[in-house]
N, C-alpha and C positions, 0 to 999 in steps of 0.2 A: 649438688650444683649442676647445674644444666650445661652440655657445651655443645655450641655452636661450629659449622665447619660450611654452612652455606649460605653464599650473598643473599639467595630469598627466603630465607629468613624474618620473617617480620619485626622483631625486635631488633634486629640490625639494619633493616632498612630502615625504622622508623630513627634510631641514631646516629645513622647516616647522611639523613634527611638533616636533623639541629645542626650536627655535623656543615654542613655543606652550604646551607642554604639561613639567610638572617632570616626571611620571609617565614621560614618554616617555624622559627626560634620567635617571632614575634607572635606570628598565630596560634602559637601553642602554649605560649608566657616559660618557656622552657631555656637554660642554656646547658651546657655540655662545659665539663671540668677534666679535663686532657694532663694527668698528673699526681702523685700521694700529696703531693706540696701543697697544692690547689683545693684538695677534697680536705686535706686535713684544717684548712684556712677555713673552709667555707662551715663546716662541720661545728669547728667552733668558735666560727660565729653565730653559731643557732640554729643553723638552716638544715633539712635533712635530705638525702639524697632519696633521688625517686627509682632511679634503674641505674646497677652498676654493674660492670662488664669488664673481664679482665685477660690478660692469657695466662699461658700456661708458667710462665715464670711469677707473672704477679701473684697465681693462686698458691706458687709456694712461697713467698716474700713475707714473712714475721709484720712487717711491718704493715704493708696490705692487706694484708690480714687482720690486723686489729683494726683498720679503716673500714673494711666490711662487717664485722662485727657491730663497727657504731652505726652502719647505715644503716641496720633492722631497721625496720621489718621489711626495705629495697631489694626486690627481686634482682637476685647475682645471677651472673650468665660470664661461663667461660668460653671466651671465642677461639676458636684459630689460631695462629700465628699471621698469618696472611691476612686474615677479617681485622684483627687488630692492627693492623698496620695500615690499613685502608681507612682506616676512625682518626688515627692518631697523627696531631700537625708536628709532632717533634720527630728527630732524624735516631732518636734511640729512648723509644718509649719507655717509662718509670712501671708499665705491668698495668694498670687501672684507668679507665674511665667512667663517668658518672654523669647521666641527666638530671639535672636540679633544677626547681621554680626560680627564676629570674627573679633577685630582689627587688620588690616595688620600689621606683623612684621616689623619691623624696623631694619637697620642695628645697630650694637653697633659703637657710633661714634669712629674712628680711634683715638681719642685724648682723648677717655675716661680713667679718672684715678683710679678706682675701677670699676670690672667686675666680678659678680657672676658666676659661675659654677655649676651645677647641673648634676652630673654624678650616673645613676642608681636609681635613687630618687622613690621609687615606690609607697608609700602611696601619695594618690592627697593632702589629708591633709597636709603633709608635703611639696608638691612644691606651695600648693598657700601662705603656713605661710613662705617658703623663699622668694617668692617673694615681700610679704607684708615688710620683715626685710628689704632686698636688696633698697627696695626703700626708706624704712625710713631711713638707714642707709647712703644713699648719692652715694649707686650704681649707675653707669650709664645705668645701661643695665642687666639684666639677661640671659645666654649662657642657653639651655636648651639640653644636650647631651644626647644618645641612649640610651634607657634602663630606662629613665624617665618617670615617668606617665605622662601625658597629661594636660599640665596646663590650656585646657578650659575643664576639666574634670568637671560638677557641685559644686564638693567637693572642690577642689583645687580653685575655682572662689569664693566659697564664704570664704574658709580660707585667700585667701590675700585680701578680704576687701574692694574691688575694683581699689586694686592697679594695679591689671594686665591690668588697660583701663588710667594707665598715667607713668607705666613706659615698659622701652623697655623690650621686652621679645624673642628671639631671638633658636628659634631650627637651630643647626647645628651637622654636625658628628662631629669624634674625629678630622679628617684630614680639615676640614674647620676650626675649630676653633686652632689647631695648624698653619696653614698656614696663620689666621688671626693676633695670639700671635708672629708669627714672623716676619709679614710683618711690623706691627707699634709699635716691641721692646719691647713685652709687657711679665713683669716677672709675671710666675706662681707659685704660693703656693698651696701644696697640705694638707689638713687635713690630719694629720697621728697620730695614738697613739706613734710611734716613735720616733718624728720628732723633730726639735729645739726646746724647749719652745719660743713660741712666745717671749713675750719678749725681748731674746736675737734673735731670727732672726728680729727682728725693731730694735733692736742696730747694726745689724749688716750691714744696706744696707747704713750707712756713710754718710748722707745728700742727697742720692739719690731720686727723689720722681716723677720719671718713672711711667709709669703705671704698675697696681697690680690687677693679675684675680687670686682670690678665689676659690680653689675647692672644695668642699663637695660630699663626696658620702655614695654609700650605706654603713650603718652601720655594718652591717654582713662581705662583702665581699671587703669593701675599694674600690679607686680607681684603675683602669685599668691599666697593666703595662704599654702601650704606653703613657699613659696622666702622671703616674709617674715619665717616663726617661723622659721626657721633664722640669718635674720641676724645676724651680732654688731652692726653699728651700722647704722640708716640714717641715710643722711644728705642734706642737702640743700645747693643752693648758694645764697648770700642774693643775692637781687635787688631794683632798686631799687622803694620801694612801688609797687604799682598796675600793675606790670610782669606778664607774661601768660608760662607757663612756657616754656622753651629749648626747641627741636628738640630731640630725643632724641640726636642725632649731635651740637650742639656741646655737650650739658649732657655726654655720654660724653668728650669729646676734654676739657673740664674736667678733670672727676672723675680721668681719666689724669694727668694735667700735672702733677697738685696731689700725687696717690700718687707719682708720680715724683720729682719735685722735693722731695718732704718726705722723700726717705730721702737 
């Protein structure tokens, strides 16, 4: 195993680069798995690791150790202590990192009958913990709109857990994903502190059980008026007075439960 002890370094700059920057992660179709948690998820789910990098504790750890083993034939590289810590977005790295091909998108199937939305989502923490809810919650598919962070962001990969390598996750603009909502009949809800109590908007769609895309947005500044005037209901969740609004991931993991459970 090869180790590494200097930033110029080219296989550390070039992980440093996915690392750092989306831009780099988009033009090289690559993301970066920060964790054994994360590589063992992605691992198997099918996918195989292209370059894996660890320190000195991880290359003694039993257990990352049989992570690289499965990553054959992925050129291993032992860094630093220091080079690892410089790669790595957690405050007490797990030993291992790993460049992987970015799973190709997926269309959201036309007959899906819950659809998350993520509009303006900017902490990555935030879009990897909706995507982690969306999938446990029976979504088919995660919409991922402008203004979003970057859900193969390091941060946002290892908050959903490794759900973002088995369920659909899906970047469109505002006008693709309205032109998708109308081609196969599909009714939008919009998060609002406003809006119906849930609740009575599930009593109110009559035995209906159409498809249902979900939107969440940013907490500060709400959803966008075009994605608003398209909505058929917004709606909100009642809380108790004087109460200060939900994180945007558990008012989503709600909004879910409630769609699920009322059909």
């Amino acid at each position: 195993m090869k180790t590494i002890a200097s930033k110029d370094n080219p296989a550390y700059k070039a992980m440093h680069r996915l690392v750092a920057k989306a831009s780099e992660r988009r033009a090289t179709g690559m993301s970066v798995l920060d964790g054994a948690h994360l590589l063992a998820a992605f691992l198997d789910s099918g996918g195989a690791a292209e370059q894996v990098m660890v320190n000195r504790a991880g290359a003694a750890d039993a257990q990352i150790a049989a992570l690289v083993r499965r990553s054959a034939p992925a050129p291993v590289t032992q860094l630093s202590d220091a080079l690892f810590r410089s790669l790595s977005t957690v405050d007490s790295p797990t030993g291992v990192i790993a460049a992987v091909r970015t799973p190709q998108a997926k269309p959201v199937p036309p007959d899906a009958p819950l659809v998350l939305l993520l509009e303006d989502i900017q902490d990555p923490g935030n879009v990897g913990t909706l995507i982690r809810t969306a999938h446990a919650l029976g979504a088919a598919g995660t919409v991922v709109l402008r203004g979003t962070a970057d859900p193969t962001n390091p941060k946002a990969l290892r908050a959903a857990m490794g759900a973002t390598f088995r369920h659909t996750v899906v970047p469109l603009d505002d006008a693709g994903f309205i032109g998708w909502a109308r081609k196969h009949d599909v009714t939008l809800w919009a998060a609002a502190a406003d809006g119906l109590p849930l609740h009575r908007a599930l009593g109110s769609r009559d035995g209906k059980r159409g498809p249902i895309a979900v939107i969440v947005g940013n907490e500060g500044a709400g959803i966008r008026p075009q994605l608003n005037a398209v909505a058929a209901q917004r709606v909100a969740i009642p809380l108790a007075q004087g109460a200060e609004s939900l994180n945007v991931a558990v008012a989503a993991g709600i909004l879910l439960y409630e769609v699920t459970r009322g059909r």
